[in-house]
C-alpha positions as CSV (number, residue, x, y, z in Angstrom):
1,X,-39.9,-5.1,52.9
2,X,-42.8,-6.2,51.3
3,X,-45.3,-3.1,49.4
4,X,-48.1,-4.2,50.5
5,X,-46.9,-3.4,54.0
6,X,-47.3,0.3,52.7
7,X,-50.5,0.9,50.3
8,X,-53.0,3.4,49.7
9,X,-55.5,3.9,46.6
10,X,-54.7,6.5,44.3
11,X,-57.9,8.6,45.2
12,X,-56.4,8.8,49.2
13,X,-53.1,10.0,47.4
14,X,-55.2,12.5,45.4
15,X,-57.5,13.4,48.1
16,X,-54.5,14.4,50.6
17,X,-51.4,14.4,48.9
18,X,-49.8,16.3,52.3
19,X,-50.6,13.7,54.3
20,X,-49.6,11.2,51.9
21,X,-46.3,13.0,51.3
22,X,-46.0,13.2,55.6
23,X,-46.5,9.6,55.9
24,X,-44.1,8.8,53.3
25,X,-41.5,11.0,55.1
26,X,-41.9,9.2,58.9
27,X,-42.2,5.4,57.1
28,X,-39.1,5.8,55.7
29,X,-40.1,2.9,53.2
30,X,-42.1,3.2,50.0
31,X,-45.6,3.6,49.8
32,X,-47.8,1.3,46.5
33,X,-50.2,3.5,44.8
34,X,-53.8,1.0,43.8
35,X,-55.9,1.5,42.1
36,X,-59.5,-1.0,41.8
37,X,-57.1,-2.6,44.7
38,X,-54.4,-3.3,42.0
39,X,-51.1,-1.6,42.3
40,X,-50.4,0.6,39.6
41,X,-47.4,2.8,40.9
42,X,-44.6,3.3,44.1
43,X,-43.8,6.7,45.7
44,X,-41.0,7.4,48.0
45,X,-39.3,10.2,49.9
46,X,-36.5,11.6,48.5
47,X,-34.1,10.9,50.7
48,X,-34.6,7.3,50.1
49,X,-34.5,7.1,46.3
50,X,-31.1,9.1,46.5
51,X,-30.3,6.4,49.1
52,X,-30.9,3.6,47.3
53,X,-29.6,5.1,44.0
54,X,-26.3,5.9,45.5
55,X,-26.0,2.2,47.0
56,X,-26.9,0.4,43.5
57,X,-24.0,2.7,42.2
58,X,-21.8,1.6,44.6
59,X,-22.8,-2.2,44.1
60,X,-22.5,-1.9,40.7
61,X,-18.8,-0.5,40.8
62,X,-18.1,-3.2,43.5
63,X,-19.1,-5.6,40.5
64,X,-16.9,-4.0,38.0
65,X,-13.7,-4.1,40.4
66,X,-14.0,-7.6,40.6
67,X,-14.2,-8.1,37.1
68,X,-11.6,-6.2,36.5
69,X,-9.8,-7.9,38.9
70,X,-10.8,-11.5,37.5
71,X,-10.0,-10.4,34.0
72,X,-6.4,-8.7,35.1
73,X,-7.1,-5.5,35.1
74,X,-6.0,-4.4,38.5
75,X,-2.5,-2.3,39.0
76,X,0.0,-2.0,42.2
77,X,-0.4,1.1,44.3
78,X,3.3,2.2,43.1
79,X,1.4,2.0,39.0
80,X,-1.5,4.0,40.1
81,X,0.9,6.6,42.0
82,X,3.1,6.9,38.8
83,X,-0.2,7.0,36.7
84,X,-1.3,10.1,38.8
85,X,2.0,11.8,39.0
86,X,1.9,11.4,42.8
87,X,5.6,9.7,43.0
């Protein structure tokens, strides 16, 4: 997805922020603020930042298990059980 897909100056944001927010809301994609037809910030729903925040967390400790893992740092389902007092 491309911004410039989504744009609107920064006076149409401050003009109707409502409509704005709506549009933001049923796009379900960011939105590039211009300004002098330059973009000078994104907005977003909510529901999308969380989204996307939770996923990068996710990708990140997908990352960190396979280094772990390439580095040795893995253990057998029996250690882990032990380790949690579950055998």
């Amino acid at each position: 997805m491309s911004l410039t897909e989504s744009s609107m100056s920064l006076k149409d944001f401050s003009d109707d922020p409502g409509r704005a927010l709506n549009d933001l809301a049923e796009k379900h994609q960011p939105t590039l603020l211009t300004r002098g037809g330059k973009g000078v910030a994104v907005v977003q729903a909510l529901d999308l930042f969380e989204a996307e925040q939770e996923e990068k967390r996710f990708m990140r400790a997908v990352v960190q298990g396979l280094v772990d893992l390439e580095k040795g740092r893995d253990f057998s389902l029996h250690e882990v059980k032990q380790r949690l007092g579950l055998s």
